[in-house]
C-alpha positions, 0 to 999 in steps of 0.5 A: 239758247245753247246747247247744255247736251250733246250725244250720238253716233258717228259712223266710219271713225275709231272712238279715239279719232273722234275724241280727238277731233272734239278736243281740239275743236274744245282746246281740251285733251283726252285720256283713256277712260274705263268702259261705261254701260256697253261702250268700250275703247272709252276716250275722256274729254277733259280741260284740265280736271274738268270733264268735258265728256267722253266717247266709246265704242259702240260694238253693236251698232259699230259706231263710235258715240260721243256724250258732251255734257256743260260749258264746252257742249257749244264748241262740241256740237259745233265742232262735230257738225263741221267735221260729220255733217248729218247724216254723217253722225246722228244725235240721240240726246240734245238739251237746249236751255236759256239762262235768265238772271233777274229777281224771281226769274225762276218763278215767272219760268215756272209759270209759263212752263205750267200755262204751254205744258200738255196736261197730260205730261206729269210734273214733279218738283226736287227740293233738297232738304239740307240748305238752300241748294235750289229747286228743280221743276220737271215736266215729263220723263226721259222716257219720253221724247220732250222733257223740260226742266227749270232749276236755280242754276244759281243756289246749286252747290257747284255754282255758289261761287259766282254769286248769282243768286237770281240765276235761273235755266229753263231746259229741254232735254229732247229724246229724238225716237226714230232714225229720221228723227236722230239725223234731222236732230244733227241740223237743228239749232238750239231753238228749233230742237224745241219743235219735237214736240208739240208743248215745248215749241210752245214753251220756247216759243214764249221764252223767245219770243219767236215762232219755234215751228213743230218739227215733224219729217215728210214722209211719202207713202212707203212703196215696195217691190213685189219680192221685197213684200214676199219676203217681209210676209212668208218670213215674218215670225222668222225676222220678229224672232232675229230681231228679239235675239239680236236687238236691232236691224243692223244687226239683223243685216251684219248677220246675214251678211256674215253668213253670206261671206263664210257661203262663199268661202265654203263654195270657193274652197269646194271648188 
């Protein structure tokens, strides 16, 4: 298995320093981009006119994110966890696929993706209407955390040219939810990032043919000191509406620190 998908954060590095690292470890270059969504500073990742992917500013979590898509995103991955080995960077998106090129490869890919899915993951098929350009089978959402897809890589308009009409990939697209998770993502290989969930350690499993152990973080009872739980509790619907106004806890945390500082320097200059 490889991986098709690659996108987090990395901490403590401008977004150019971080492009450039994934270009040379690519063989590719990088251009400035135009901003995308809330990322700014936007360096593209390209190999002649291809587009390797893109990394941007994220102000909010003050942290540059990276976003590697298609052929290069083994060489990406690899290079960004030689350079920022987790914690160091964090994955908030992995896509783990597995290629198959054999008469009704996307047929039996399909069966033991129906025979290993919970049933209670919705499944949807895309069929474009105009030509033979492959089918696509989903099961899940990108809302959730596991999702897999199996499609006719080789009846794909893009990919015609290389004459694999069998050509078939069966594909997670995995969504770890929680901060151990993302940094737990940043060690997995390929195969293992099918553990996150239940029914897609199956499937692959299957695909494999080896154990793919369900990933699931120990986790010790939480334990708190007294004034800690006195401030949680007495200023509780003062930290739900910070966090409402402001969207994260980072950001909580940069706010309070930025009032301390300018505390200080209001007591420094009455003296």
């Amino acid at each position: 298995m490889k991986f098709d998908a690659y996108c987090g954060n990395v901490r403590g590095h401008t977004a150019e320093q971080v492009a450039e690292v994934i270009a040379f470890g690519c063989k590719a270059r990088i251009e400035r981009g135009k901003g995308r969504r809330r990322y700014s500073d936007v360096f593209e990742v390209r190999d002649g006119n291809l587009g390797l992917g893109w990394v941007g500013t994220d102000a909010a979590l003050g942290a540059a994110y990276f976003e590697m898509k298609g052929v290069a995103t083994p060489l990406a991955a690899a290079t960004i966890r030689r350079h920022w080995p987790a914690p160091a960077h964090t994955v908030s998106r992995l896509d783990s696929c597995e290629d198959y090129d054999e008469e009704g490869a996307f047929g039996r890919l399909v069966d033991i993706v129906d025979a290993h899915a919970d049933p209670r993951v919705q499944a949807d098929m895309i069929a474009p209407r105009n030509g033979n350009r492959g089918r696509t089978f989903y099961w899940g959402t990108r809302k959730s955390q596991a999702m897999v897809r199996v499609y006719e890589a080789g009846l794909m308009k893009d990919r015609l040219h290389f004459g694999r009409p069998y050509w078939s990939r069966a594909e997670a697209e995995l969504h770890p939810n929680k901060a151990l998770l993302k940094i737990a993502a940043a060690s997995l290989s390929p195969v293992e990032a099918w553990g996150l969930a239940g029914w897609t350690a199956r499937v692959a499993e299957k695909l494999c043919e080896v154990e793919v152990p369900r990933f699931v973080i120990p986790s010790d009872p939480p334990r708190f000191d007294t004034t800690t739980l006195y401030l949680a509790r007495s200023f509780r619907r003062h930290w739900e509406t910070m966090l409402e106004d402001l969207g994260d806890w980072e950001c909580i945390g940069r706010e309070i620190a930025q009032v301390w500082r300018l505390d200080d320097e209001a007591k420094e200059a009455a003296k």
